[in-house]
C-alpha positions as CSV (number, residue, x, y, z in Angstrom):
1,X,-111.2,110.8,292.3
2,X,-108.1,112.7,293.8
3,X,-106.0,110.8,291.0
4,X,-108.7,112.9,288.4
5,X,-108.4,115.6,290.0
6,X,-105.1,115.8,290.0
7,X,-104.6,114.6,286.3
8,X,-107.2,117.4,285.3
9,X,-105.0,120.1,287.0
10,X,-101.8,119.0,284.9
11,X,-104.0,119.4,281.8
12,X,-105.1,123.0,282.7
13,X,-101.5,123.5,283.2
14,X,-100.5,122.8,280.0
15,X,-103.3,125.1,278.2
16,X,-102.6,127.8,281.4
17,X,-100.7,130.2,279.5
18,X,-102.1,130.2,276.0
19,X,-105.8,130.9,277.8
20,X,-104.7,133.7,279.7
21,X,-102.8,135.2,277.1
22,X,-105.9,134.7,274.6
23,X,-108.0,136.2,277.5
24,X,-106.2,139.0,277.5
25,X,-106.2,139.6,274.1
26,X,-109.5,139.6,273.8
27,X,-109.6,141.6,276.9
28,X,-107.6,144.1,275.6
29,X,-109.2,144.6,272.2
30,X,-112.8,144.7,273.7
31,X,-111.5,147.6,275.9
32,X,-109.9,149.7,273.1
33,X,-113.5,149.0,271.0
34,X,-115.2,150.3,274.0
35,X,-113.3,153.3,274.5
36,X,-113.5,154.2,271.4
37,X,-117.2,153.0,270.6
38,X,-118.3,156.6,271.7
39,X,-116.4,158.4,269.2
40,X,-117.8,156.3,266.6
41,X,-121.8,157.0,267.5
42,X,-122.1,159.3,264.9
43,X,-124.2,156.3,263.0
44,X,-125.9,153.5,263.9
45,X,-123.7,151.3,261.2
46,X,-120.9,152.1,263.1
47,X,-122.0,150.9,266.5
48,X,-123.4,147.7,264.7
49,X,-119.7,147.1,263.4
50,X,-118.1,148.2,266.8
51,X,-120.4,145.5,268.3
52,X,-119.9,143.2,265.2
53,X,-116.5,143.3,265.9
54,X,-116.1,142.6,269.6
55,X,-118.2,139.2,268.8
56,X,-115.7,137.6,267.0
57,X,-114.3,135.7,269.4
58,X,-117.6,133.5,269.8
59,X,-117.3,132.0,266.0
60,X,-113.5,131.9,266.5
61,X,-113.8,129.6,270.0
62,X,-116.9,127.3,267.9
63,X,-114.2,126.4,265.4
64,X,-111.5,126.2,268.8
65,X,-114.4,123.7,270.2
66,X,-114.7,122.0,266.7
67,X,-111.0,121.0,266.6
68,X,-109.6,121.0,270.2
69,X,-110.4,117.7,271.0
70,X,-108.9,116.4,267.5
71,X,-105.8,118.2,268.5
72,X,-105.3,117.0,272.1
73,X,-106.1,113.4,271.4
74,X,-103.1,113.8,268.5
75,X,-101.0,115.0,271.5
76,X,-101.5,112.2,274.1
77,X,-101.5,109.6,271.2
78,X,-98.1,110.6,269.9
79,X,-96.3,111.6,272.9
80,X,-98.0,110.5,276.6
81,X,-100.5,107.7,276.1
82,X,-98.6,104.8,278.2
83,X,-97.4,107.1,280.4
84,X,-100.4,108.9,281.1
85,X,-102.0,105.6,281.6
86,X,-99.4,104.3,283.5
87,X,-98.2,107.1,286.1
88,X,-102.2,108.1,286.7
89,X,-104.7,105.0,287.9
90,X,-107.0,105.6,285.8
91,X,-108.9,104.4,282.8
92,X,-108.6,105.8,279.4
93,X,-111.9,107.1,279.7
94,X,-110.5,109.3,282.7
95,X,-107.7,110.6,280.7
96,X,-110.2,111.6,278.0
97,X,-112.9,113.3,280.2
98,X,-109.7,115.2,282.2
99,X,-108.8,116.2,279.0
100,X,-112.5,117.3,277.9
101,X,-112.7,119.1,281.3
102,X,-109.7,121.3,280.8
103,X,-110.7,122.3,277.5
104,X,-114.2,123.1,278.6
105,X,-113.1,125.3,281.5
106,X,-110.1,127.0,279.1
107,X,-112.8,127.7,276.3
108,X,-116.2,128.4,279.3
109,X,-113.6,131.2,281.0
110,X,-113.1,132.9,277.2
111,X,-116.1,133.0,276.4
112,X,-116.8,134.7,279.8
113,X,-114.2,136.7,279.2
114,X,-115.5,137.9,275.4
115,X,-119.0,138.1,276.9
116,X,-118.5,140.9,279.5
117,X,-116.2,143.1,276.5
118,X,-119.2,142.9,274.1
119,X,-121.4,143.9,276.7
120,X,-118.7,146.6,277.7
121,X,-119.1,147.5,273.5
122,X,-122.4,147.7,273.7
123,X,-122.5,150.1,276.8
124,X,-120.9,152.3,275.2
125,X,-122.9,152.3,272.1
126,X,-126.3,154.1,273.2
127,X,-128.1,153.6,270.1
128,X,-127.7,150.0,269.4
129,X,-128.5,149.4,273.0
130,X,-131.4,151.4,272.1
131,X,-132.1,149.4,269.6
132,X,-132.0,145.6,271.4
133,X,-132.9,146.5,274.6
134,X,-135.4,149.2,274.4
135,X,-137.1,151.1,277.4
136,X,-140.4,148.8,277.0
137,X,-138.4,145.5,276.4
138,X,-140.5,142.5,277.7
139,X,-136.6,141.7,279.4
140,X,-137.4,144.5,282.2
141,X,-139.9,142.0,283.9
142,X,-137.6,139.6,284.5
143,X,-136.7,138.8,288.1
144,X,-133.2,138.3,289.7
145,X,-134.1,134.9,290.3
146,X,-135.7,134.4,286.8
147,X,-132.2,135.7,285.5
148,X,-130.1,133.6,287.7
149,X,-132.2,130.3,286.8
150,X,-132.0,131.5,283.0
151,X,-128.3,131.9,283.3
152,X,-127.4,128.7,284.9
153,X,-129.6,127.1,282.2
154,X,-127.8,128.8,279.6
155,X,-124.5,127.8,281.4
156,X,-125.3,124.3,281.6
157,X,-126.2,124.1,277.8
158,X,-122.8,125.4,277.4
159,X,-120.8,123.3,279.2
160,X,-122.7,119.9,277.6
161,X,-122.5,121.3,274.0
162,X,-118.7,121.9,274.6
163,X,-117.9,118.8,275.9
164,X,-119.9,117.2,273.5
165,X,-118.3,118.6,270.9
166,X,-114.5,117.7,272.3
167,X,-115.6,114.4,273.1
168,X,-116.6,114.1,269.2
169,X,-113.3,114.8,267.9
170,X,-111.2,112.8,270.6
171,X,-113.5,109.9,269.4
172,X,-112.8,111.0,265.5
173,X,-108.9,111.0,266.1
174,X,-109.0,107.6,268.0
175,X,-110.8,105.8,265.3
176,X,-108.9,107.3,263.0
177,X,-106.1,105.3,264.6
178,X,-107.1,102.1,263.7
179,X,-105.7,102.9,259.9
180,X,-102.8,105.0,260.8
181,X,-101.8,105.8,257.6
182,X,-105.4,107.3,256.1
183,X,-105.7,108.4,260.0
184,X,-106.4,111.8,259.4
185,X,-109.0,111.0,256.5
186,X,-111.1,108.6,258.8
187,X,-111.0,111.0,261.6
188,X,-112.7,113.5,259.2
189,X,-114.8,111.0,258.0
190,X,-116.0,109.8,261.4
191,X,-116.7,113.4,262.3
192,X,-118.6,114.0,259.5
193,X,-120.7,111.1,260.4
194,X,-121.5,112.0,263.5
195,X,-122.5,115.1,262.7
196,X,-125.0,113.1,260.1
197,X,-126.2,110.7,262.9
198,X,-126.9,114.3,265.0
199,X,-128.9,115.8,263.1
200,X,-130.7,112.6,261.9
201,X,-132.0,111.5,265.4
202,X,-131.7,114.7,267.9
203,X,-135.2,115.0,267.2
204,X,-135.7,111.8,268.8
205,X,-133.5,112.3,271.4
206,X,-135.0,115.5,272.6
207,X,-138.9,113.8,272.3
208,X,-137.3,111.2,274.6
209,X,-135.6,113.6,276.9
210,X,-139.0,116.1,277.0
211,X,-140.4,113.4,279.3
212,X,-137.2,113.7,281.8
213,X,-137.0,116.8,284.1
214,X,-135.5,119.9,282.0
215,X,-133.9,123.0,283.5
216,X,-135.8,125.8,282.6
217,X,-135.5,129.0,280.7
218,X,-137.3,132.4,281.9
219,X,-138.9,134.3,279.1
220,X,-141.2,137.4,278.5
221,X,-142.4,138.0,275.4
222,X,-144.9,140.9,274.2
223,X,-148.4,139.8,272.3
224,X,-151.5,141.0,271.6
225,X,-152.8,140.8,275.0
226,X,-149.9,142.3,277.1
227,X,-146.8,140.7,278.4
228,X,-146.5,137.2,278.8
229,X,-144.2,135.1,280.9
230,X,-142.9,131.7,279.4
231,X,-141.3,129.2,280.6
232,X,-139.4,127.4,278.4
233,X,-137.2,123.9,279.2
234,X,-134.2,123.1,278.1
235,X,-134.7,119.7,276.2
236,X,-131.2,119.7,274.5
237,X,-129.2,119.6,277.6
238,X,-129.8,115.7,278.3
239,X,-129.2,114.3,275.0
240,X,-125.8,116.4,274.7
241,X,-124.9,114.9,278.2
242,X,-125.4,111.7,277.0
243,X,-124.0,111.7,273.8
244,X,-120.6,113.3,275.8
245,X,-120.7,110.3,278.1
246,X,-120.8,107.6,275.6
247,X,-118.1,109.4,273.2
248,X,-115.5,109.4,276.1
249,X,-116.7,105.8,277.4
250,X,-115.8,104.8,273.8
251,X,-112.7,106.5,273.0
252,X,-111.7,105.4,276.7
253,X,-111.7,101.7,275.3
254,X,-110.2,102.3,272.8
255,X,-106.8,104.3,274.4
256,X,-107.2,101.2,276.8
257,X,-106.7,99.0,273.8
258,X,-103.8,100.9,272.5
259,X,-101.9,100.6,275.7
260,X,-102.7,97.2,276.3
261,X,-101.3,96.3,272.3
């Protein structure tokens, strides 16, 4: 585990810089959007675009998700897959998930980052806040421990759909590899497919995973009768893990194979 640990720290080296210069770039533009966000109140439109705008890094880190692990499997396929494999004991599956784990915590801590400037925007913006949160919001019955358990749900979600999602173009880049010179076609291919396969069985995934204990999401909603509490699970989250797991397993074997060629 120490050997993980240890080959998961060099890969958070190597993406160190370019996150914290990102978070500071988004850092920096949510500030001068909230500073500003004031001066432009004069109409609701304009809060809406201030807001609008500080959300942009969410889309832009999907398509970072979409593509990172495509782009890092690239990397250790040209340049460090013996070595790798050679100087850390571990299995290929190892060097994937350290390399999943990296990219999750580079692409989690951004997204944290953008999170806490768009609600910095909207602060700032009295009448869109106005607007989504408004003084009889069902949201105001929430409890610190219902928003705690909500948020850590949420997190959770996170974390599997972004490591799903690396682990989905690792897998698309190493089978790609098997016809080197169309490599790039197949990996596009193979994503594509799995992104068939997805949508074609998650509803049986999540009936099978509704049976297995789901962390929950806290909810109040307003209806005819008053306010209501719901409680809501989260049946994604165990279908994503697995699907994660066996997309690493896989692509594991098969950097194992290309080593041992």
């Amino acid at each position: 585990m120490r050997r993980w640990w240890n080959l998961v720290r060099k890969e958070w080296m190597a993406i160190k810089w370019f996150t914290l210069v990102a978070a500071v770039a988004i850092a920096g533009a949510d500030a001068y959007i909230a500073y500003r966000a004031p001066v432009w109140a004069d109409s609701l439109m304009n809060e809406a675009l201030a807001i609008s705008v500080s959300c942009i890094p969410f889309p832009v880190l999907a398509t970072v998700a979409l593509l990172a692990g495509y782009m890092m499997m690239r990397s250790e396929w040209q340049h460090h897959t013996s070595l790798r494999l050679l100087s850390y004991p571990v299995s290929g599956a190892g060097v994937v998930s350290a390399k999943v784990a990296a990219a999750t915590a580079a692409i989690i801590l951004l997204a944290a980052v953008a999170g806490v400037g768009s609600l910095a925007v909207a602060s700032r913006s009295p009448g869109t806040m106005t607007l989504l949160h408004p003084p009889d919001s069902p949201l105001y019955h929430m409890k610190p421990w219902e928003i705690a358990v909500s948020a850590a749900t949420a997190l959770l979600t996170a974390l599997s759909w972004l490591a799903m999602t690396i682990a989905a173009g690792a897998f698309s880049f190493a089978v790609g590899t098997l016809v080197p010179r169309i490599a790039g076609l197949i990996a596009f291919a193979v994503y594509g497919l799995l992104a068939y396969l997805a949508a074609l069985y998650s509803p049986l995934a999540m009936y099978v995973a509704s049976f297995m204990p789901n962390p929950p999401v806290v909810l109040y909603a307003r209806n005819a009768i008053g306010i209501e509490r719901v409680v809501a699970p989260m049946i994604p989250l165990w279908p994503m893990v697995a699907a994660a797991a066996a997309l690493i397993l896989v692509t594991g074997k098969l950097l194992d194979r290309e080593v041992d060629a």
